[in-house]
N, C-alpha and C positions, 0 to 999 in steps of 0.2 A: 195314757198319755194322749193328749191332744194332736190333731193333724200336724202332719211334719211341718207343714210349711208355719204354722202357728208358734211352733217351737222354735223353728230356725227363727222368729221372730222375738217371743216373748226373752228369750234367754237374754236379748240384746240390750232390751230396753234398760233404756238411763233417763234423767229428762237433767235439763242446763236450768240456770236462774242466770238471772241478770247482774253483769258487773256496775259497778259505780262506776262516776270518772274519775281518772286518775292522774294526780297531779303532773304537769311536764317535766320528765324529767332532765339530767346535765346527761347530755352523751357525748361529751367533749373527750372523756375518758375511753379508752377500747380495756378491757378484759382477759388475757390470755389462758385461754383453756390451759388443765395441766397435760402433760406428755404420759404420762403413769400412773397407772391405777389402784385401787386399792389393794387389789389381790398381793399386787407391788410394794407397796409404799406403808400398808395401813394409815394411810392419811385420807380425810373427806376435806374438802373445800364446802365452806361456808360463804355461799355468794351474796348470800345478803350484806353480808358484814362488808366483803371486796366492794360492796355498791352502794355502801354511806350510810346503812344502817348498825346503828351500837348492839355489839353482843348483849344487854340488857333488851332492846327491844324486840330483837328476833327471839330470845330464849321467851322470854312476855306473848308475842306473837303466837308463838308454836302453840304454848301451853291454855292459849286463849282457841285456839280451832279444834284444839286435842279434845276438850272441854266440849266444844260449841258440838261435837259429834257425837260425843259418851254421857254428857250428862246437861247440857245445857236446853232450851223449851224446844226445841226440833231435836233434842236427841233420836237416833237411831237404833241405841244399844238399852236394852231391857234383862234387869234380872230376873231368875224364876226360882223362888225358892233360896235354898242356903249352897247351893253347888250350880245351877245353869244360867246360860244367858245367851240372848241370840242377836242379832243385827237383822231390822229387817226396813225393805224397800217398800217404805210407808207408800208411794203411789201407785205400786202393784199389790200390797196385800199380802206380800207373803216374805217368808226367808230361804235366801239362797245361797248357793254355796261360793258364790262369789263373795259377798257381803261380809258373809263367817268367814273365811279363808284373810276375807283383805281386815276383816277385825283381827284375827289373832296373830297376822302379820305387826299389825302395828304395834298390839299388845308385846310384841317382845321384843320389838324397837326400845317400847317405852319404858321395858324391864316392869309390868304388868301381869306378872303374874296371875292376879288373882283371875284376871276378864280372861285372860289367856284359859286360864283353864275352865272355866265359866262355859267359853264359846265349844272350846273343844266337847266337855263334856254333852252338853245341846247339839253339837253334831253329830258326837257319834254314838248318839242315844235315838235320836231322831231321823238324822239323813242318813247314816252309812246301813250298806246292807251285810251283814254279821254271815251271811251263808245265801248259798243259792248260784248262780252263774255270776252275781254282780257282786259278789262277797268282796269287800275292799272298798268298792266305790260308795260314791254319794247321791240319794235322791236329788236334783240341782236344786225345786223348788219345794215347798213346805208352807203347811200356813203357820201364824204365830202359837199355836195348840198342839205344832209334831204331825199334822196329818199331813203327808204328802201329795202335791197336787201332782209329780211326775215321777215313776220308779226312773227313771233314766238320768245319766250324769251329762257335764259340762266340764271339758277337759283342764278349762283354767281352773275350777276347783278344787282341783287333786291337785294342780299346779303347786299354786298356793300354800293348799293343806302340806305335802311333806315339805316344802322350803320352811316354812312356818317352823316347822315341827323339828327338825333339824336344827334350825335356829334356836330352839325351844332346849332342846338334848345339848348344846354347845353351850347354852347360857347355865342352866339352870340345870342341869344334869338329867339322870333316869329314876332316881330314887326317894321322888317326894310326892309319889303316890300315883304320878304316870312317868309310863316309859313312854318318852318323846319318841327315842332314835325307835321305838320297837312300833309303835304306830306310823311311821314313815315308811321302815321297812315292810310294814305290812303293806299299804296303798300299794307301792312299788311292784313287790314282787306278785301280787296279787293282780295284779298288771298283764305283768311278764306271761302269768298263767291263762290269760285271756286267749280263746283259739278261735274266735268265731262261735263258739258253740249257744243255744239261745239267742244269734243274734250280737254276743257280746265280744267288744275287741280291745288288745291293748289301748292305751293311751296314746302311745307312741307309735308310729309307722315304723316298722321293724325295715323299712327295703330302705328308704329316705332320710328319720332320723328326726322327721317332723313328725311335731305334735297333731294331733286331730280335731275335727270342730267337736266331735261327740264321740265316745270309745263303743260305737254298733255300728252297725253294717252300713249305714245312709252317711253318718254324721262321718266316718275315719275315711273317705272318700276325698273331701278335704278338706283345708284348715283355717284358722283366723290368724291375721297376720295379730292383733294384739295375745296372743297366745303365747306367742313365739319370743320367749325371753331367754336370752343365749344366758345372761349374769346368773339364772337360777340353776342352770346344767352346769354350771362351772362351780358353784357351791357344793350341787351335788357329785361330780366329779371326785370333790375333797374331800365331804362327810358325811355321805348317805352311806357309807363302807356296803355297798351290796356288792359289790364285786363287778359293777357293772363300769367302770373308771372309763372306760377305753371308747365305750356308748356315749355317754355323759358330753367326753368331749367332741364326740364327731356329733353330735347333737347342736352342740351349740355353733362350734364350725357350720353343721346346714342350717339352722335357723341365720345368722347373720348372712349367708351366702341366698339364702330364699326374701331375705327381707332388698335386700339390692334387688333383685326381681320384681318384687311388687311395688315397689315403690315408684312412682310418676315420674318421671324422669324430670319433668316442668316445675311441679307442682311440692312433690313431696310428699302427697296425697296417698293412704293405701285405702283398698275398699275394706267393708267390713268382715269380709272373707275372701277367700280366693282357693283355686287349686296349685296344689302345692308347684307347680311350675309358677306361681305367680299371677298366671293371667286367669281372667276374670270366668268366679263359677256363672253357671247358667243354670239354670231352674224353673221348669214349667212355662217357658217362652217368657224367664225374667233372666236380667243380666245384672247379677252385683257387682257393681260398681261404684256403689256410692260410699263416701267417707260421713260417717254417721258415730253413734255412740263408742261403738264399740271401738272403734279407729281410732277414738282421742287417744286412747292408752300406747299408740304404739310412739310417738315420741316420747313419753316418762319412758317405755321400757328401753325405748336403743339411748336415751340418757343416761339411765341404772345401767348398760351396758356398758355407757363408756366410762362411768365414774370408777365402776368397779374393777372392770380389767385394761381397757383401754385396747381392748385386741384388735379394734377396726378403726382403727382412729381416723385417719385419714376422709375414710367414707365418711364418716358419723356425723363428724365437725361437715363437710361437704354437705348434708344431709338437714342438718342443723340451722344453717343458714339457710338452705334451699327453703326447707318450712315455714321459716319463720319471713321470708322475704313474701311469700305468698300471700300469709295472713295480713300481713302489714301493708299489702296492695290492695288488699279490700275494706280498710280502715283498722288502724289497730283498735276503734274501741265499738267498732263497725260488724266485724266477720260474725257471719253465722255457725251455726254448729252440724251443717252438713252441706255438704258439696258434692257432685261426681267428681272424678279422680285427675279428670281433665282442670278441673276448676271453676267448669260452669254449675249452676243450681240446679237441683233437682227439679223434676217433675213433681205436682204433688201426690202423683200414686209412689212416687218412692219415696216421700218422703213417712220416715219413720215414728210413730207418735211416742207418747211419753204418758205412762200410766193409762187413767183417764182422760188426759188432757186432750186438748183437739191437738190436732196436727199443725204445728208452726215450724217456722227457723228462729231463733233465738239466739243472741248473742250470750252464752254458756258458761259461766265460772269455773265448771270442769274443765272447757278448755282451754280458757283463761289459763288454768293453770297448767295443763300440760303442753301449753307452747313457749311457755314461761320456764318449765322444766330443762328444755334443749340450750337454754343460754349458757347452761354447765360446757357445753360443747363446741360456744360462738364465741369469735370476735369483734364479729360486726358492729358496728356502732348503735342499731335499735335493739340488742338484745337487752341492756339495762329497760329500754323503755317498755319489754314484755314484765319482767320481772318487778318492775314498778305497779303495772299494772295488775298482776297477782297481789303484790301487797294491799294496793288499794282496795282492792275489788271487796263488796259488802254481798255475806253470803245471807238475804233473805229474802222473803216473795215478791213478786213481781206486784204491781199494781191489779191485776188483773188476774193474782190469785195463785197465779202456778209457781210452782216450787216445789225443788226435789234436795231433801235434806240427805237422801243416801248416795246415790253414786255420786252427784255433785261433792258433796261433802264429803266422803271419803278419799276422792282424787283431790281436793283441793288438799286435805292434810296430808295425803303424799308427799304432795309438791313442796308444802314446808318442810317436812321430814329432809327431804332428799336436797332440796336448795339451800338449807341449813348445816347439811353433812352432818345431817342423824337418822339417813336410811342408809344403815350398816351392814356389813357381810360379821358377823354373830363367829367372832372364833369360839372353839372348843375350851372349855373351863375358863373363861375370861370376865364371865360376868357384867358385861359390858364393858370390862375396862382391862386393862394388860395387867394382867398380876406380876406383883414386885419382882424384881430381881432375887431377891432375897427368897423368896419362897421355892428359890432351883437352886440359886450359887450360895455359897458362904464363903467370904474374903480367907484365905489362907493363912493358915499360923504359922507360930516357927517353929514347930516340932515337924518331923518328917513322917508321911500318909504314911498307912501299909492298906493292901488291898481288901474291901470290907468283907465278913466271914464269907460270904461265895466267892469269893477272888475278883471282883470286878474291880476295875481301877477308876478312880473318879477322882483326881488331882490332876487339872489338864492346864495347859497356857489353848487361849482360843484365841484367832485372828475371827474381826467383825467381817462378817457378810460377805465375800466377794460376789457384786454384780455377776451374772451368770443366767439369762432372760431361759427358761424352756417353759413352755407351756402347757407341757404334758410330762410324764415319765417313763413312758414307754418305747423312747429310742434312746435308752441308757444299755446300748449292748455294750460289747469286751470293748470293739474297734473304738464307738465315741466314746469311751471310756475311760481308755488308755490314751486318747487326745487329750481329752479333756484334764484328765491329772496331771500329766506329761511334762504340758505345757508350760513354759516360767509366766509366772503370774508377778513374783518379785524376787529382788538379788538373793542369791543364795537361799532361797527356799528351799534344797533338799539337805542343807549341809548346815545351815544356823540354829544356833538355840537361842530363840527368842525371849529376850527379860518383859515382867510384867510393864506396861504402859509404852511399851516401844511402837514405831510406828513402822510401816511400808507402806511404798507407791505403786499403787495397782491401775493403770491406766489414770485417769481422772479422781480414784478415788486413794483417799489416804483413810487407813485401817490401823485398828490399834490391836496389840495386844494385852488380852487381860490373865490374869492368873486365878482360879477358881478352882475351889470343891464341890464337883456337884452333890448338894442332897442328897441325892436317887442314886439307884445306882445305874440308872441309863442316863446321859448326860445330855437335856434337854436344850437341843442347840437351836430349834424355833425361841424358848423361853431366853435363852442366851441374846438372840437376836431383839426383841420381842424387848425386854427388861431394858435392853439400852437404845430404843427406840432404830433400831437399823432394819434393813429390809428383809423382809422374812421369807418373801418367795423367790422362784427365779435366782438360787442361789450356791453359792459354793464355800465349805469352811473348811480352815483347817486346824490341826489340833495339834501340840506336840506336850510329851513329857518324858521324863526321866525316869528311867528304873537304876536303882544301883543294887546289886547284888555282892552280900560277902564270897559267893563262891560261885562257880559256874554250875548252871543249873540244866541239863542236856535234854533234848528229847521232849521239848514241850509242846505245846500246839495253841496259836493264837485263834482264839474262839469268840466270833465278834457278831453282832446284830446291824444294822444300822437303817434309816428309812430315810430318803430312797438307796442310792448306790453309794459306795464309800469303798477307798482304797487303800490298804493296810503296809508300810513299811517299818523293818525293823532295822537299826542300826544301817540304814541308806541301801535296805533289800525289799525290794516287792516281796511280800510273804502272801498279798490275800486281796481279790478282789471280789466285791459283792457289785453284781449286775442287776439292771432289770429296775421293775418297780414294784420296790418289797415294803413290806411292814420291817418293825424292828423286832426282832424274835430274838431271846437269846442262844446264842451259841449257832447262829444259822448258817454262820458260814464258818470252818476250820483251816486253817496255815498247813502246811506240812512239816513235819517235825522241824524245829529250829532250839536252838541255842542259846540261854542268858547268859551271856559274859561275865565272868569277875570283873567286878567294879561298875562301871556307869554304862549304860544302853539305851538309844534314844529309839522311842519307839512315833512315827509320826503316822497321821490319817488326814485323808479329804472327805468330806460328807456332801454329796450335790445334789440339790431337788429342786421342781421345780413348783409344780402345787402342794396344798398341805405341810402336816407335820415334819419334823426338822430331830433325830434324835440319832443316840447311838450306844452301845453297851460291849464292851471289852473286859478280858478275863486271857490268861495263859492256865491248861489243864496238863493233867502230866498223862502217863500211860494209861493208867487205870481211868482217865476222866474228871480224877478228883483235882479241884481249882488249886490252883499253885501259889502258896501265900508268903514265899519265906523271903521275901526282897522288902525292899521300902521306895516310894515314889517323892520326886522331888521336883522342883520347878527351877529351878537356877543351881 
């Protein structure tokens, strides 16, 4: 590896081209951010559309830059053979793991498969090291032939890589010739196993919770604020299942509480690294301070941050406008693409080059578009006219030769991706799109259910969604538990049996009940939610159904799974509560012996989570264990 400081350097490099002009736009209109995020809502706002372009032209748009990156005369992306393909930063020469990571991100945006696996395999043939102290990580840099020019990594491309990959395990599954989820767990944990030793460290700061500029002894000292993407810890939170949930989330909590820190209080300006307290590193009698390449990224990521969860809104939107009022005081079609933090211009020993190119300031398409990004966040009146000016803006060489088809060009299709509401959070077996209702529930007939050959019951009346905000699952003890069920939510909730299509009023929201079979025999209450477009996180359901028994049936035990906590009542008796933040396992939690009545028994449950999956699994077992089947289930 080359001198540190060459490193701390080359890793950065990006180079801008030049925007076109763009037509004046109407800012007569304001724009109103939404309140609620995807993790919430699974809904993406498409701002182009909200700002007078036709859903024809932006889908047009997208597929023309998707294009202009992967396969058009500055492409980036190259195949090798009948299985590889790499991305690489034609003005440095080589392939890096940034590049690859931000390809097979998009690639599963774009439900892409084939590049997806293309890239991956060229990674991890090439960059990853299979054994040694750095087993798990990735070479950062490579030339286009596999030779690496650095054994050493760059924390955003592990970033990258498992979110990708994950994404990849949720779309498209583990069994079509790679294991997605089992190569993310590997990065991860392999991580985890880092002790210092050769020199090599986690990725993550085990005391902080931040990420590092480089996972060895110099570089985990400290971080880059574009690193530091809270929406990617919240994914993994959900579906990287290492067990590390509880990390995950106070991760992204200190990433958004570290980015309030660095950020300029004036300006809006972060440098292109900092100590993780925020203020400025120092290095060999130099002060980074300057907002340069690597800095564009960090408005697209607190944008991705607030689209997705909304968890700092307040700040964000604050943040949003601060940025973009900066840029728009040094002309919007005017600003350069580095700054110090303050907002004055660089010296030119700090200003940063680009490839081969000489050292300039240039007015940058990159970040063009990543100020164009935050308008997801604004209501100010110039954010139409950032966003105008992304669409406008013409990605090709300058008159004087310079241009950069890779990181320009891969942040510009961000920008579309994500201004369009098609940079998505990737649920688990969705395939991009919400699988039918049909494929969990079947409408009810008119013979009466019996419980399927294990005894599980799956004939339920379900109420939709009650709003129910936690951001985490792991303060679901007895105490908030027993509030939280407790509670009257609507009339007669512990004592009514609800007909299919009835309604209740739950604060602001009106809720219907449905009547359903589930499929399965754990009764999929995300796909429940999920199927009839209602909110799927941050939520509370409840379920009721009817047993009728010819004769009294004693001594049985209500054996029930559920994910996260769910509270079991039988004929208007607490029998059974599951606490904490569990998976759904069957039989995981048991009642104490109780009773089925001759004739009719209303058995009712609540199920509450706040991230992730939504499910539950019910059966009564008698002495011996064996599942109790001699009732029949009924909805009315």
């Amino acid at each position: 590896m080359k001198t540190i400081k060459l490193f701390l350097l080359s890793i950065m490099i990006a180079c801008p081209a030049l925007v076109a002009e763009a037509r004046q736009p109407d800012t007569s209109q304001m724009h109103s951010p939404w309140t609620k995020g995807a993790l919430e809502t699974n809904s993406y706002r498409n701002l182009f559309v909200e700002m007078g372009y036709s859903k024809k032209q932006v889908d047009a748009k997208l597929k023309e830059v998707f294009n202009d990156v992967f396969y058009g005369p500055h492409k980036v992306y190259f195949e090798v053979g009948d299985s590889l393909g790499y991305i690489t930063d034609i003005k440095n020469h080589d392939v890096r793991t940034e590049g690859m990571s931000y390809g097979m991100m998009i690639a599963v945006q774009f439900n892409r498969k084939d590049i997806f696996d293309r890239i991956w395999r060229w990674s991890k043939k090439y960059m990853q090291h299979q054994d040694g102290p750095r087993e798990g990580y990735f070479a950062w840099s490579c030339k286009t032939d596999g030779t690496r020019n650095s054994e050493g990594s760059a924390s955003d491309g592990e970033l990258y890589y498992i979110t990708s990959l994950i994404f990849a395990s949720n779309r498209w599954g583990n069994d079509t010739g790679i294991n997605y989820r089992k190569e993310a767990l590997r990065i991860l944990n392999c991580s985890f196993s880092k002790n210092g030793e050769d020199g090599v460290m986690p990725i993550f700061n085990k005391d902080n919770y931040l990420i590092t500029f480089t996972p060895d002894k110099f570089g985990s000292r400290f971080t880059d604020p574009s690193y530091n993407i809270p929406a990617f810890y919240d994914v993994w939170s959900r579906w990287a299942n290492d067990g590390r949930t509880d990390f995950w989330q106070k991760a992204a909590a200190a990433a958004r509480e570290y980015l309030h820190k660095v950020v300029d209080e004036k300006t809006g300006l972060t440098p292109d690294m900092s100590n993780y307290d925020g203020t400025p590193l120092k290095f060999r009698n130099s002060v980074f301070n300057t907002f340069r390449y690597d800095s564009w990224r960090v408005p697209m990521n607190i944008a991705l941050d607030y689209q997705w969860s909304c968890a700092d809104r307040e700040w964000q939107q604050k943040y949003g406008e601060k940025i973009q009022n900066f840029f728009y005081s040094k002309g919007i079609d005017k600003f350069v693409d580095q700054y110090r933090t303050d907002g004055t211009l660089p010296s030119k020993e700090e200003i940063l080059p680009a490839g081969d190119y000489p050292k300039a300031l240039r007015h940058s398409i990159g970040l063009v578009a990543t100020t164009a990004s935050v308008s997801l966040m604004c209501s100010n009146s110039i954010s139409k006219e950032f966003v105008d000016r992304l669409w406008n803006a013409k990605h090709e060489p300058l008159p004087d030769g310079y241009f950069d088809a890779y990181y320009d060009g891969l942040i510009r299709l961000f920008q579309f991706m994500q201004l369009s509401g098609n940079y998505r959070i990737i649920l688990p077996q969705a395939d991009g799109k919400e699988p039918a209702l049909n494929q969990y529930f079947s409408p009810i007939g008119k013979q009466e259910a019996q419980p399927d050959n294990d005894g599980f019951i799956r004939r339920w009346l379900l109420l939709e969604p009650i709003n129910k905000p936690n951001r985490g699952n792991s303060g679901f003890t007895d105490t908030y538990l027993r509030d939280a069920f407790n509670k009257e939510y609507f009339h007669n909730q512990m004592t009514m049996v609800p007909k299919d299509g009835s309604t209740v009023k739950v604060g602001n929201q009106k809720l219907a009940w449905h009547a359903f079979d589930s499929n399965l025999f754990h009764v999929k209450l995300f796909r429940f939610a999920s199927g009839l477009k209602k909110q799927v996180y941050g939520v509370l359901f409840w379920g009721v159904t009817i047993i009728d028994c010819n004769e009294e049936i004693p001594n049985v035990r209500l054996a029930a799974g559920s994910n996260s906590a769910s509270m079991w009542w039988l004929n208007g008796k607490e029998v059974l509560l599951l606490s904490g933040d569990r998976r759904m396992v069957k039989d995981d939690g048991m009642s104490p012996r109780v009773t089925l009545h001759k004739g009719r028994n209303i058995l009712r449950c609540a199920v509450i989570n706040g991230p992730g999956m939504s499910d539950f699994c019910v059966r009564f077992i008698d002495e011996q264990g064996a599942p109790v089947k001699n009732y029949t289930i009924n909805y009315k």
